[in-house]
Backbone bond lengths (Angstrom), bond angles and torsions (degrees), N, CA, C in turn:
res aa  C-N    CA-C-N  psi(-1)  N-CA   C-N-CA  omega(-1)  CA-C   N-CA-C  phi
1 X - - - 1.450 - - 1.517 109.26 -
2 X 1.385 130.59 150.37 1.177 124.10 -151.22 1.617 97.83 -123.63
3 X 1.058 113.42 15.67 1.618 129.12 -179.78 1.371 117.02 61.79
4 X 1.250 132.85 22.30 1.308 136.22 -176.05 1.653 118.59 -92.83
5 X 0.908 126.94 127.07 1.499 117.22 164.07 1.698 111.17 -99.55
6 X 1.355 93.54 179.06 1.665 106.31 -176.76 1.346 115.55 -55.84
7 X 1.308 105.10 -23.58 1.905 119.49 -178.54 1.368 98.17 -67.50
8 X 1.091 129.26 -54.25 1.453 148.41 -143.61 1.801 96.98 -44.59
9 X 1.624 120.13 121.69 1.209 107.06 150.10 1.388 107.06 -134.78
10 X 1.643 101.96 166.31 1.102 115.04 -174.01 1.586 101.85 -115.13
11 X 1.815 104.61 156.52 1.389 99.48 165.34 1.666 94.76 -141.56
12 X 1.986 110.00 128.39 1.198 119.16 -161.62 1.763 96.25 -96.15
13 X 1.546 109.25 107.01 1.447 108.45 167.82 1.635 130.13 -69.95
14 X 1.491 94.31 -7.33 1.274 118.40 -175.69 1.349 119.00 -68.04
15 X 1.307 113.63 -24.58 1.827 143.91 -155.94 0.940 93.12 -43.26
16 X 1.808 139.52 124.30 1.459 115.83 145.30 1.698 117.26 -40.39
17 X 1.476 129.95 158.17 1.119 132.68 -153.87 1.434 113.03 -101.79
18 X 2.158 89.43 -30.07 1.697 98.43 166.94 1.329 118.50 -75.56
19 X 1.274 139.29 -1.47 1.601 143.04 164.22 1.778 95.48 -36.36
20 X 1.528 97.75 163.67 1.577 105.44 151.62 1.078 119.78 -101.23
21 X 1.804 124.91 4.11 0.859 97.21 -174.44 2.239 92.51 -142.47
22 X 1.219 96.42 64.37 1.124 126.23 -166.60 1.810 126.14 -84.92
23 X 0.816 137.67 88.04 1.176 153.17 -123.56 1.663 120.12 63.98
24 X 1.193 108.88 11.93 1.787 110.16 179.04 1.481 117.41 -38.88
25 X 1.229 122.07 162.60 1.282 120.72 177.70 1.986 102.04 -98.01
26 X 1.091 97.45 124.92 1.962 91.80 178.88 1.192 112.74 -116.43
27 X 1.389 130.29 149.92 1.525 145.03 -176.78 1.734 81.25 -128.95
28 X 1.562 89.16 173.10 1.973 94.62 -177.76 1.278 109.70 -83.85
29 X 1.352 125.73 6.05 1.703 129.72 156.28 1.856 106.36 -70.21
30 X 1.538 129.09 -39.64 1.250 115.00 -176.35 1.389 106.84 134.65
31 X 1.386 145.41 163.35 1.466 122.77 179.14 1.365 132.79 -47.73
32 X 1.101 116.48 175.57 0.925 121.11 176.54 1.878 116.81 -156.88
33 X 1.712 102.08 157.97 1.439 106.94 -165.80 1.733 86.80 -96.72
34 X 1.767 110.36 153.89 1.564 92.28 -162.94 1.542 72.83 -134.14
35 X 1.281 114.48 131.61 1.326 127.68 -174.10 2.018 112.07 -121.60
36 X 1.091 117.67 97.27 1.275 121.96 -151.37 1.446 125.73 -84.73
37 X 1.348 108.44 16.35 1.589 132.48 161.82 1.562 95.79 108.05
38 X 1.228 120.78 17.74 1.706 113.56 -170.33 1.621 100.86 -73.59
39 X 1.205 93.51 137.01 2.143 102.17 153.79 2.020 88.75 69.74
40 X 1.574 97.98 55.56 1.244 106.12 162.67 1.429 130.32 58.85
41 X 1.459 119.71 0.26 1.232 115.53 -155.38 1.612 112.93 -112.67
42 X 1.504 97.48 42.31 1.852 105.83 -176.94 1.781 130.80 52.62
43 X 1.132 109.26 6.29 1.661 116.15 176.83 1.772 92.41 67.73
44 X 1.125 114.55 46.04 2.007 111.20 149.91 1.180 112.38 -95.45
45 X 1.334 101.56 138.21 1.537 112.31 -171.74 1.942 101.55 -82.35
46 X 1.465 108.37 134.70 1.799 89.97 179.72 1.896 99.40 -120.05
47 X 1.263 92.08 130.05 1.691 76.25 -162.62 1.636 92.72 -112.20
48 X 1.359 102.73 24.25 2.082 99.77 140.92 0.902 143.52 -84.88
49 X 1.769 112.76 -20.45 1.285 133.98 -153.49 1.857 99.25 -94.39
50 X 1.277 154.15 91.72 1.135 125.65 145.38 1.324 129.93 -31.17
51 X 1.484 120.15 108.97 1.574 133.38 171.96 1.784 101.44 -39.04
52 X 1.055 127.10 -45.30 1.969 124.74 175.90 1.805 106.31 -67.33
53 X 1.094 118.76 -10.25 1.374 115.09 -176.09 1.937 107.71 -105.39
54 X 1.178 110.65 -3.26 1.611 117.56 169.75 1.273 133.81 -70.40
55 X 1.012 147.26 82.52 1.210 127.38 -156.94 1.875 126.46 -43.52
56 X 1.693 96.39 134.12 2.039 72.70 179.95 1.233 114.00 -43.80
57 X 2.047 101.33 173.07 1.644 96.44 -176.71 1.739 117.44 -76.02
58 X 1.536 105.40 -20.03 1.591 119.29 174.34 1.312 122.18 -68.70
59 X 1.134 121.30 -4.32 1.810 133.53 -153.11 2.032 92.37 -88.64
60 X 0.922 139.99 140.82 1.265 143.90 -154.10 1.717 96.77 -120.37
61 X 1.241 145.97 130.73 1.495 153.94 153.98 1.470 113.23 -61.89
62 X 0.943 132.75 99.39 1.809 131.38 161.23 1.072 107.81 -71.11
63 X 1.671 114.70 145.76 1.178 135.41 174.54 1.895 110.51 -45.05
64 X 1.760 89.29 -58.99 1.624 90.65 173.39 1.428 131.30 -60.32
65 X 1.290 125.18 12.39 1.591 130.38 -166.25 1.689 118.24 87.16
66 X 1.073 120.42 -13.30 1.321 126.01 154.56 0.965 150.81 -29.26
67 X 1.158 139.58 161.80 1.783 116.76 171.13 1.250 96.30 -144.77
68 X 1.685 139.12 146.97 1.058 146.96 160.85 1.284 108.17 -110.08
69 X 1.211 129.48 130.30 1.561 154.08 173.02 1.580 116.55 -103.22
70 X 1.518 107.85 104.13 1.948 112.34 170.56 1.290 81.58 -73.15
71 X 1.629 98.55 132.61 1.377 114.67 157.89 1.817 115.28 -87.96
72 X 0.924 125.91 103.93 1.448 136.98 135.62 1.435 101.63 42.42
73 X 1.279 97.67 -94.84 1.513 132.06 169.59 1.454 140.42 -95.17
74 X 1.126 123.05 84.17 1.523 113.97 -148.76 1.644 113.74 -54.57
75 X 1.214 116.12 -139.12 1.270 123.62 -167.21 1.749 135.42 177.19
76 X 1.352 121.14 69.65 1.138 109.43 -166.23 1.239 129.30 -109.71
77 X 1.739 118.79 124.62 1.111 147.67 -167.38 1.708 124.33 -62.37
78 X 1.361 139.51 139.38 1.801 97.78 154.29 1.600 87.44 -120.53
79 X 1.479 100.36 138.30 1.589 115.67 163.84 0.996 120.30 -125.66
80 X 1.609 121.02 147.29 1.466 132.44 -176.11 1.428 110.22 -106.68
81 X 1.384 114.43 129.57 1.440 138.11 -159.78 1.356 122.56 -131.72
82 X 1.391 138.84 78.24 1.501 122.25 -163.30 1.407 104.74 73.35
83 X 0.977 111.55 68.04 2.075 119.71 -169.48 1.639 106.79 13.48
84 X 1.145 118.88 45.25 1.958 117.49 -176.94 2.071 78.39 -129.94
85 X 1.519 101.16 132.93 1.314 122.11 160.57 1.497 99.97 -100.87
86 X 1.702 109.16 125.98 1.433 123.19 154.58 1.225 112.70 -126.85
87 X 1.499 123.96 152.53 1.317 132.04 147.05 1.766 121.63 -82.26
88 X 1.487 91.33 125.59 1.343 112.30 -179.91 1.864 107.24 -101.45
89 X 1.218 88.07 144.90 1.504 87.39 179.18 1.769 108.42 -131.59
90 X 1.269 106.26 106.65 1.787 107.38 170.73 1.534 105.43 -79.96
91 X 1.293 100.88 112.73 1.689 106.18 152.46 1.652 97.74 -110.92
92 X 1.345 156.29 -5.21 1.108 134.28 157.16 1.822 110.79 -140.51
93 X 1.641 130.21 173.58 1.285 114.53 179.69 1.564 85.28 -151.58
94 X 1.527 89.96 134.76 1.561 107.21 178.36 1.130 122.85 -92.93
95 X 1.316 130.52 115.94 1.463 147.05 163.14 1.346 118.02 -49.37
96 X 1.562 117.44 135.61 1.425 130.74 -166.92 1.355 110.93 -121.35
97 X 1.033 156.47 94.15 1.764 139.09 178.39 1.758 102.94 -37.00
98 X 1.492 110.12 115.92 1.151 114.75 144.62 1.513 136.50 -15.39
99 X 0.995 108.44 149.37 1.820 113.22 176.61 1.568 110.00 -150.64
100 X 1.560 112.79 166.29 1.739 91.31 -167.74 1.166 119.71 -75.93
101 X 1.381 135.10 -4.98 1.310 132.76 168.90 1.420 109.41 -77.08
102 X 1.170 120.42 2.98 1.382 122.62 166.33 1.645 102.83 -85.41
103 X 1.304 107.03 -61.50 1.533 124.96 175.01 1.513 106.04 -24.00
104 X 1.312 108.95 -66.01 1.648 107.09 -170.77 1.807 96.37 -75.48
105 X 1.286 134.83 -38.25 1.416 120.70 -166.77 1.604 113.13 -54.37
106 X 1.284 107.85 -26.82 1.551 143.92 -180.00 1.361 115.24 -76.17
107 X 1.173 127.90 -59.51 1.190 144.43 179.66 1.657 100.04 -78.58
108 X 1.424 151.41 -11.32 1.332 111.58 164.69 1.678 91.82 -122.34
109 X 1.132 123.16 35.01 1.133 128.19 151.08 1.546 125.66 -54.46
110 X 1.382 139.91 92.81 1.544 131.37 161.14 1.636 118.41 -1.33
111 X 1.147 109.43 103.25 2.070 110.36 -173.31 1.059 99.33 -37.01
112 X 2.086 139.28 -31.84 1.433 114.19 178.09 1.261 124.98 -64.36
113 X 1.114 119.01 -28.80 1.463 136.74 147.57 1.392 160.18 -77.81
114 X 1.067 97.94 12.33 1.606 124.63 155.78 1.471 126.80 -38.37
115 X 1.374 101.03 -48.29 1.427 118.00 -166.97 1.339 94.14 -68.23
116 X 1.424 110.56 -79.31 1.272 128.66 -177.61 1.742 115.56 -29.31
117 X 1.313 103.92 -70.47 1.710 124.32 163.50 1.707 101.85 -20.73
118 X 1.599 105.49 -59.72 1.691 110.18 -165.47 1.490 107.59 -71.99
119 X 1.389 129.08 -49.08 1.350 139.20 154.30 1.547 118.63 -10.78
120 X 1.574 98.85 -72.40 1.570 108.07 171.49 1.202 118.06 -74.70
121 X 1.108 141.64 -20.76 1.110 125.49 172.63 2.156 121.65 -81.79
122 X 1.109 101.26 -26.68 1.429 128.61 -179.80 1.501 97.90 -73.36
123 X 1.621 111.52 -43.49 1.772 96.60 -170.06 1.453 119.53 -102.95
124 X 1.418 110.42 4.77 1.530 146.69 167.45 1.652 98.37 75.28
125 X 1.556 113.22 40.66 1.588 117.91 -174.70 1.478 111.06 -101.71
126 X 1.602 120.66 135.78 1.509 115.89 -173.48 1.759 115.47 -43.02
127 X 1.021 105.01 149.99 1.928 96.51 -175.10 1.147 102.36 -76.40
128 X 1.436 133.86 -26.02 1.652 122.43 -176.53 1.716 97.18 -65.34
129 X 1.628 98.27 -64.68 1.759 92.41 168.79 1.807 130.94 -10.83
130 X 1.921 86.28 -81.36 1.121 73.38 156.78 1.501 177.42 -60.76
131 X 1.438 94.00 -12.94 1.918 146.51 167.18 1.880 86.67 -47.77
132 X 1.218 86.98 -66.39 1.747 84.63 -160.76 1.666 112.38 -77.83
133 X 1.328 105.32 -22.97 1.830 114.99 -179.99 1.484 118.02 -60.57
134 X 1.922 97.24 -34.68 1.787 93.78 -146.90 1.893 72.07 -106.80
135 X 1.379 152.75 6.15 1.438 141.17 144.27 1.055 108.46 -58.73
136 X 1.990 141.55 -26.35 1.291 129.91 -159.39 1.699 98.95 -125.05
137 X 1.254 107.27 23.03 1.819 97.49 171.91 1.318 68.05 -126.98
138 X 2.128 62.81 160.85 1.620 122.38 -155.29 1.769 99.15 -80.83
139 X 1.325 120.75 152.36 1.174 114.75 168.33 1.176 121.24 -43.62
140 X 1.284 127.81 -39.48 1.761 118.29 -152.65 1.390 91.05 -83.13
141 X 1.577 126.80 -44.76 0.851 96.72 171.18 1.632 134.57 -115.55
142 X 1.216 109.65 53.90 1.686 105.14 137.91 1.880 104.43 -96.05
143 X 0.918 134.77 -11.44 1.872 135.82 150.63 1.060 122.77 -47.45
144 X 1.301 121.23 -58.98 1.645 148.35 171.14 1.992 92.15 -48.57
145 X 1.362 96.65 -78.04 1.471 94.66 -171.66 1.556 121.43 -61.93
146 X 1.470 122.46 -16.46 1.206 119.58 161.65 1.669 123.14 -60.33
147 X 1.199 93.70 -51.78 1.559 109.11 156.34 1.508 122.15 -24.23
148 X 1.260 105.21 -63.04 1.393 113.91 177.09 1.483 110.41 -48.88
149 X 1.510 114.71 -78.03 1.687 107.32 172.41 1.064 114.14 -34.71
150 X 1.438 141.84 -31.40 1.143 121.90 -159.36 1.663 124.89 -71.29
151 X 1.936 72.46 -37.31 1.439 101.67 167.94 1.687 116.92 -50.91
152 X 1.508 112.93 -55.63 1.346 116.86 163.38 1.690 110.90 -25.72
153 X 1.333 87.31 -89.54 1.633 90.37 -163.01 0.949 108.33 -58.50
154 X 1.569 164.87 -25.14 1.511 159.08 170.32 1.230 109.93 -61.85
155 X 0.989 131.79 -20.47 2.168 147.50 -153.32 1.562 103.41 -127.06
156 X 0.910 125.85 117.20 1.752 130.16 143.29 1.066 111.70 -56.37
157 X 1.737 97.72 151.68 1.752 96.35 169.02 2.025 120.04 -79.14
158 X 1.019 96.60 135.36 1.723 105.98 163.46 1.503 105.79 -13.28
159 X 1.394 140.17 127.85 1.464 119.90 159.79 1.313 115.90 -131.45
160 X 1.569 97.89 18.34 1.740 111.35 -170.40 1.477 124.03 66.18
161 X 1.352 112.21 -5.28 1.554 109.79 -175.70 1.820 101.04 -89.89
């Protein structure tokens, strides 16, 4: 007997790091997603849900299907519009569900630009805009906001049925 009970977990520091599932937490069933009772939902582990497909916990629901995101760190721009220079200031950027003309605007986008490409098109912000927006946010949140799409594309919309 190897002295273990059913409680027993292990955590392998050994993990290669490129795994996906690399520092995981393992029981002798195999990893596991460890969900720590946040946002009401009793500490059950759901091992359908990808943790990258959740929305952050700050990310806000619109009535219209939307999502608004406080950015972290704000961000302020100056852009010229109709020959008038203003300063714009993002403290948050609202998420749109995709459509397929997004799909292809996205899809023959240069892979360095993907991100960016998906950004603007998702938050319905000019792409030069965005060119200069998504160089001056903060990591967490271009993460946070990746998140969000992910959420998109993994999730249907609501249809009341």
């Amino acid at each position: 007997m190897s002295g273990k009970t059913g409680k027993d977990i292990e955590i392998d520091l050994d993990e290669d790091t490129s795994s996906s599932e690399a520092g995981a937490i393992i029981n002798e069933d195999g990893p596991l997603a460890i969900n720590d009772g946040e946002d009401g939902d009793d500490g059950v582990i759901d091992e359908d849900v990808d943790p990258l497909d959740k929305l952050p916990k700050h990310a806000i629901k619109n009535d219209d299907g939307s999502v608004t995101l406080p950015l972290y760190a704000s961000v302020t721009l100056r852009t010229k519009k109709n020959d008038k220079i203003r300063e714009r200031v993002f403290k948050d950027l609202t998420f749109h569900r995709l459509v397929g003309a997004d799909q292809r605007a996205i899809a023959a986008a240069e892979d360095k630009d993907m991100a960016v490409v998906s950004f603007a098109r998702a938050t319905r912000i000019n792409q030069a805009v965005m060119n200069a927006l998504f160089d001056r946010l903060d990591a967490a949140d271009i993460k946070n906001a990746g998140q969000v799409l992910n959420h998109f594309l993994s999730s249907g919309p609501r249809t009341g049925r």
